[in-house]
C-alpha positions as a Markdown table, in Angstrom:
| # | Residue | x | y | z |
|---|---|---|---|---|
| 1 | Unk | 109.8 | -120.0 | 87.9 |
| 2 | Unk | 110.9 | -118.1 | 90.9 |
| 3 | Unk | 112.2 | -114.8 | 91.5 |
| 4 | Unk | 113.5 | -112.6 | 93.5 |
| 5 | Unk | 111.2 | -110.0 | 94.7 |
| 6 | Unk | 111.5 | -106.8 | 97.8 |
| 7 | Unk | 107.8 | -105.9 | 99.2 |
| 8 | Unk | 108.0 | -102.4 | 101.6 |
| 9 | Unk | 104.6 | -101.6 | 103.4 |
| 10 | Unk | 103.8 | -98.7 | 105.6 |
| 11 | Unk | 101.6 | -100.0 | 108.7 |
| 12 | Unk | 99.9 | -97.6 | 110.9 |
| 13 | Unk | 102.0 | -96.5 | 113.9 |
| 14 | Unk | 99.5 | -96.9 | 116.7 |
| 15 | Unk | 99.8 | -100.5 | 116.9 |
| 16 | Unk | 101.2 | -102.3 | 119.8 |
| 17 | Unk | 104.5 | -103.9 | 119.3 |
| 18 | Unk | 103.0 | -107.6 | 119.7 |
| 19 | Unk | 100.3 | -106.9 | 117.2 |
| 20 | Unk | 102.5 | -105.2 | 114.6 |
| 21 | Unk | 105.1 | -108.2 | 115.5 |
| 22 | Unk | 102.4 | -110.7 | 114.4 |
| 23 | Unk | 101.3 | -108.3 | 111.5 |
| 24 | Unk | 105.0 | -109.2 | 109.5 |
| 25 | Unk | 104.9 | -112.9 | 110.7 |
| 26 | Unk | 101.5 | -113.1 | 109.1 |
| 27 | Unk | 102.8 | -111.8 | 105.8 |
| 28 | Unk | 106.2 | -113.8 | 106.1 |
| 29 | Unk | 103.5 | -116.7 | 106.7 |
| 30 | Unk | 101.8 | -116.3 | 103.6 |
| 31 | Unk | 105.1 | -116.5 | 101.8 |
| 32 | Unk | 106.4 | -119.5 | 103.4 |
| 33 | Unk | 102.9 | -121.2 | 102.5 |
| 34 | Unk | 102.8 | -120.4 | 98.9 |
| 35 | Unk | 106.4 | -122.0 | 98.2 |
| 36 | Unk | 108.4 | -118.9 | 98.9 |
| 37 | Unk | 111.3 | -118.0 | 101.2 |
| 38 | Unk | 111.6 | -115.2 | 103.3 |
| 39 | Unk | 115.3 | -113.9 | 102.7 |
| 40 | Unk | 115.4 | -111.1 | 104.9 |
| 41 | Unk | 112.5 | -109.1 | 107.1 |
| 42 | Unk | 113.6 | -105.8 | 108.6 |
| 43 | Unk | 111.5 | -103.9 | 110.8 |
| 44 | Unk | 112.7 | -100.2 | 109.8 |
| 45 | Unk | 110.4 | -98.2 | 112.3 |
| 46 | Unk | 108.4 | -95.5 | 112.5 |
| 47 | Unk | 109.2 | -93.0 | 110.0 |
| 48 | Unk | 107.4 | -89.5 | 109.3 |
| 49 | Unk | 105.5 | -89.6 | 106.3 |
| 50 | Unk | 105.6 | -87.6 | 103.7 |
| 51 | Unk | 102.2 | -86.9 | 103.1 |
| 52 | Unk | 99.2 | -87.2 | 105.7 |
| 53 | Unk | 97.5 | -90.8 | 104.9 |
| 54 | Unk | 94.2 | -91.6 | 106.6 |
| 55 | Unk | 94.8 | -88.7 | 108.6 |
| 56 | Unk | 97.8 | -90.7 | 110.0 |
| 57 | Unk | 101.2 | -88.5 | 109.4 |
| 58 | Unk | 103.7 | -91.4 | 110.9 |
| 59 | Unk | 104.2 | -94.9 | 109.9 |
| 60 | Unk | 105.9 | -98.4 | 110.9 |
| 61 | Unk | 107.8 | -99.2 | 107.6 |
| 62 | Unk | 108.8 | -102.9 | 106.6 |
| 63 | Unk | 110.7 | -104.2 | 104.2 |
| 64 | Unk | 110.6 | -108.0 | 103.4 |
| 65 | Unk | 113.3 | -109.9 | 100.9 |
| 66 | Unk | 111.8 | -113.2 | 99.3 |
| 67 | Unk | 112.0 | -115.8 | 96.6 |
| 68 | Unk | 108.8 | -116.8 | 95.1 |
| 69 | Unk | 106.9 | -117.5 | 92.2 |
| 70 | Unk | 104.4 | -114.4 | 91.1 |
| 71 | Unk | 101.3 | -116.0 | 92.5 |
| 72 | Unk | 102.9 | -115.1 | 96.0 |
| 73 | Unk | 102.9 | -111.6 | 95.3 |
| 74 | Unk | 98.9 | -111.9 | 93.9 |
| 75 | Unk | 98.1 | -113.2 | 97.1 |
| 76 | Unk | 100.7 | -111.0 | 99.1 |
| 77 | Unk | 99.2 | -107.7 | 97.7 |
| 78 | Unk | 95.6 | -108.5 | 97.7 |
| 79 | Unk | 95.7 | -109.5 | 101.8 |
| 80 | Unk | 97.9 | -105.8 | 102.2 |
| 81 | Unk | 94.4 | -104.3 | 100.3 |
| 82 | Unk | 92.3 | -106.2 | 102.6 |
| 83 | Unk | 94.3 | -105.0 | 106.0 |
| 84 | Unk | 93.0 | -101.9 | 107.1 |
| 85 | Unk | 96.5 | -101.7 | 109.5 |
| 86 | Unk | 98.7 | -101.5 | 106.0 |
| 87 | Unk | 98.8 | -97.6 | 104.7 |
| 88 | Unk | 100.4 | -97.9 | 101.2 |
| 89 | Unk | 102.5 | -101.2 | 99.6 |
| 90 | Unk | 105.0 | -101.6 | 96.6 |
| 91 | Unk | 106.8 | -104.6 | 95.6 |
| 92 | Unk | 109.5 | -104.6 | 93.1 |
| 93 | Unk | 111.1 | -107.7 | 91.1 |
| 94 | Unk | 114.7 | -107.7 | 92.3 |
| 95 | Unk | 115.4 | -110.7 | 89.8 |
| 96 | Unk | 114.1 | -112.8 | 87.0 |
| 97 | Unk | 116.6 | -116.1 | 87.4 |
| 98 | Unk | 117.8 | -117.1 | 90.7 |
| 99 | Unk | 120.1 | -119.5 | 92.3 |
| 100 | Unk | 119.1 | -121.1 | 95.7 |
| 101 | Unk | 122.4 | -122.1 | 96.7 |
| 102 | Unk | 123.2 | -118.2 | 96.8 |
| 103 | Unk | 119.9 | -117.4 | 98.2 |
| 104 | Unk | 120.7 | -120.1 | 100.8 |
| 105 | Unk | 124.0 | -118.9 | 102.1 |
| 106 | Unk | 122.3 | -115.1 | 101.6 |
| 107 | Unk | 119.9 | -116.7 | 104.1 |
| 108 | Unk | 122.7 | -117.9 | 106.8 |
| 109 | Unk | 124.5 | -115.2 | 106.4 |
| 110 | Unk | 122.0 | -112.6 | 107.7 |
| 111 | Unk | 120.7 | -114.8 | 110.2 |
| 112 | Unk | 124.6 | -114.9 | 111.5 |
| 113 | Unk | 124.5 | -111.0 | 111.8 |
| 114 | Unk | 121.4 | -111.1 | 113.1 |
| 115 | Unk | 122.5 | -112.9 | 115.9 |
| 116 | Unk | 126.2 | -111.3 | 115.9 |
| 117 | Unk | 123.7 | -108.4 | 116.5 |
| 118 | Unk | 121.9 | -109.6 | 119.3 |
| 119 | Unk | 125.2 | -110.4 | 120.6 |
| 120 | Unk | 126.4 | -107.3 | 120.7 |
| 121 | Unk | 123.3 | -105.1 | 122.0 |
| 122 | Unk | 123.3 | -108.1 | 125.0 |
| 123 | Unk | 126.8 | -107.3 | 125.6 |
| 124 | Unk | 126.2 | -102.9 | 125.4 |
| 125 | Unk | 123.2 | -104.0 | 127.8 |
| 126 | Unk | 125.4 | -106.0 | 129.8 |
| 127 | Unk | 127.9 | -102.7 | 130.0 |
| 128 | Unk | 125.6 | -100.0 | 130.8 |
| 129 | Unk | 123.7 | -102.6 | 133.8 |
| 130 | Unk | 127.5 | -102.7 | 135.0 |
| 131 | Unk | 128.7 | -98.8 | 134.9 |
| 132 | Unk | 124.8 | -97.7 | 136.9 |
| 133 | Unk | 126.0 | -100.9 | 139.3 |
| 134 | Unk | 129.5 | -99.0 | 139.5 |
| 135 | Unk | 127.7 | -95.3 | 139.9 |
| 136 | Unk | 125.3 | -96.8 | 142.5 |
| 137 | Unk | 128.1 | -98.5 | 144.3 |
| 138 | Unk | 130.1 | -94.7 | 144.2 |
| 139 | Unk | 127.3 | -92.9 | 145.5 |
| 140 | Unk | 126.8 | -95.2 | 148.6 |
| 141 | Unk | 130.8 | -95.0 | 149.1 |
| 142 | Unk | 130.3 | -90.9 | 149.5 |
| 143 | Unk | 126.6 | -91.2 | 151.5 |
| 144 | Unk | 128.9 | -93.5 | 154.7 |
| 145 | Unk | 132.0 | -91.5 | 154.5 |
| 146 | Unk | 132.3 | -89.4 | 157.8 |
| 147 | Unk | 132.1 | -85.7 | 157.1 |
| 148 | Unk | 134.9 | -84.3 | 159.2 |
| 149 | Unk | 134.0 | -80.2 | 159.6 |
| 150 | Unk | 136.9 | -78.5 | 158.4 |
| 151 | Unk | 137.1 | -76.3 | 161.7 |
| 152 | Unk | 138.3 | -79.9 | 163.7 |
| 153 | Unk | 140.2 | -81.0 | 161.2 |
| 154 | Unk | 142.1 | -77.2 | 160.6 |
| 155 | Unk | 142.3 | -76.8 | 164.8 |
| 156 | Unk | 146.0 | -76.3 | 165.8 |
| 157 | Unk | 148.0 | -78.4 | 168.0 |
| 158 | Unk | 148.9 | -75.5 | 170.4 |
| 159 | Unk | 147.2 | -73.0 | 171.6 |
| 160 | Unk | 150.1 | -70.6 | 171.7 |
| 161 | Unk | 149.7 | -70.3 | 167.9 |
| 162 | Unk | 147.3 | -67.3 | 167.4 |
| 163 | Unk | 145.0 | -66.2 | 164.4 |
| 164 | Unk | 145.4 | -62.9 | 163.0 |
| 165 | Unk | 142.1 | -61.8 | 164.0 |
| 166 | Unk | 142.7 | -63.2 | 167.9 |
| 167 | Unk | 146.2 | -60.9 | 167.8 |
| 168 | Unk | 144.0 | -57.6 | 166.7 |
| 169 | Unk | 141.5 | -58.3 | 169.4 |
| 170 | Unk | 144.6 | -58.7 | 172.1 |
| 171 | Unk | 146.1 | -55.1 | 171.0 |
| 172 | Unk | 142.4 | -53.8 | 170.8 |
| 173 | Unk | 142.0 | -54.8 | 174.5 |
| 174 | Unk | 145.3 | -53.7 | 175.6 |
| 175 | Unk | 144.4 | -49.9 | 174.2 |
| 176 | Unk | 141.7 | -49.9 | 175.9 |
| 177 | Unk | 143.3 | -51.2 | 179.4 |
| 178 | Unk | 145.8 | -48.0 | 179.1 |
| 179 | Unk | 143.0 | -46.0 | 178.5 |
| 180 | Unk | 140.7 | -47.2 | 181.8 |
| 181 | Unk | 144.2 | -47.0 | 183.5 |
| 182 | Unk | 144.8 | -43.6 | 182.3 |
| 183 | Unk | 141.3 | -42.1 | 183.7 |
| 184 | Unk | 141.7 | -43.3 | 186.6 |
| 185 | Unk | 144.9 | -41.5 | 187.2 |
């Protein structure tokens, strides 16, 4: 009779993405093999643990949703005890009767979010590629811009047009003119 059951493990978190990768693919294997189907494996991540385990005090955790009969979880558990990658394990019956036509469209269903998913991190990927492309393209646009001094571009047209500071130094040399021209008298 099958039944619906939810296995979560904790695997050590200083595997390699390919191995851990191949690490649920071999369990998800070993469900497929014995008659079972894999509803739903999610990849949760690495977590703090609660408590310190094997001296390890983060984990990878994984949760894996499947319909099988109960030899499956036998064999499941007893490989999870033999793995020396897989902290702690726990698998719960979800369900006692189950209907394959629901598991079924369960199944499409989650592969269609999966993929709306994968869709939408492309597209965000997609997005961010085009705003640095955008930010680059700004940056170069300021780099060849001529820098005009603001002294040229501030000159006057005529040079009858005098500063206050060029008026001061006119009456300062005129004072001192009528006092040369005084001494000398």
């Amino acid at each position: 009779m099958l039944r619906r059951y939810e296995t979560i493990f904790i695997v050590r978190s200083d595997l390699q993405s390919d191995e851990m990768n191949s690490l649920i693919d071999r369990y998800a294997g070993i469900i497929v093999s014995l008659d079972g189907k894999t509803i739903k494996v999610e990849n949760w991540g690495k977590r703090r643990l609660a408590y310190p385990i094997e001296k390890m005090q983060d984990g990878v955790y994984v949760r894996i949703d499947f319909v099988a009969r109960h030899k499956v979880v036998i064999e499941i558990e007893r490989n999870f005890k033999i793995d020396d990658n897989v902290l702690r394990f726990q698998t719960v019956k979800l369900s006692d009767k189950v209907d394959l036509e629901e598991i079924e469209r369960e199944i499409a269903d989650a592969l269609k979010k999966e993929e709306e998913r994968k869709k939408e991190e492309q597209r965000k990927e997609e997005q961010r590629k085009e705003e640095q492309r955008k930010e680059e393209q700004e940056k170069e646009e300021v780099i060849s811009e001529p820098v005009v001094s603001e002294a040229v571009a501030e000159e006057p047209d005529s040079k009858e047009v005098k500063t206050d500071d060029e008026e001061v130094m006119q009456e300062t040399s005129s004072v001192e003119t009528d006092e040369k021209k005084a001494e000398e008298e």
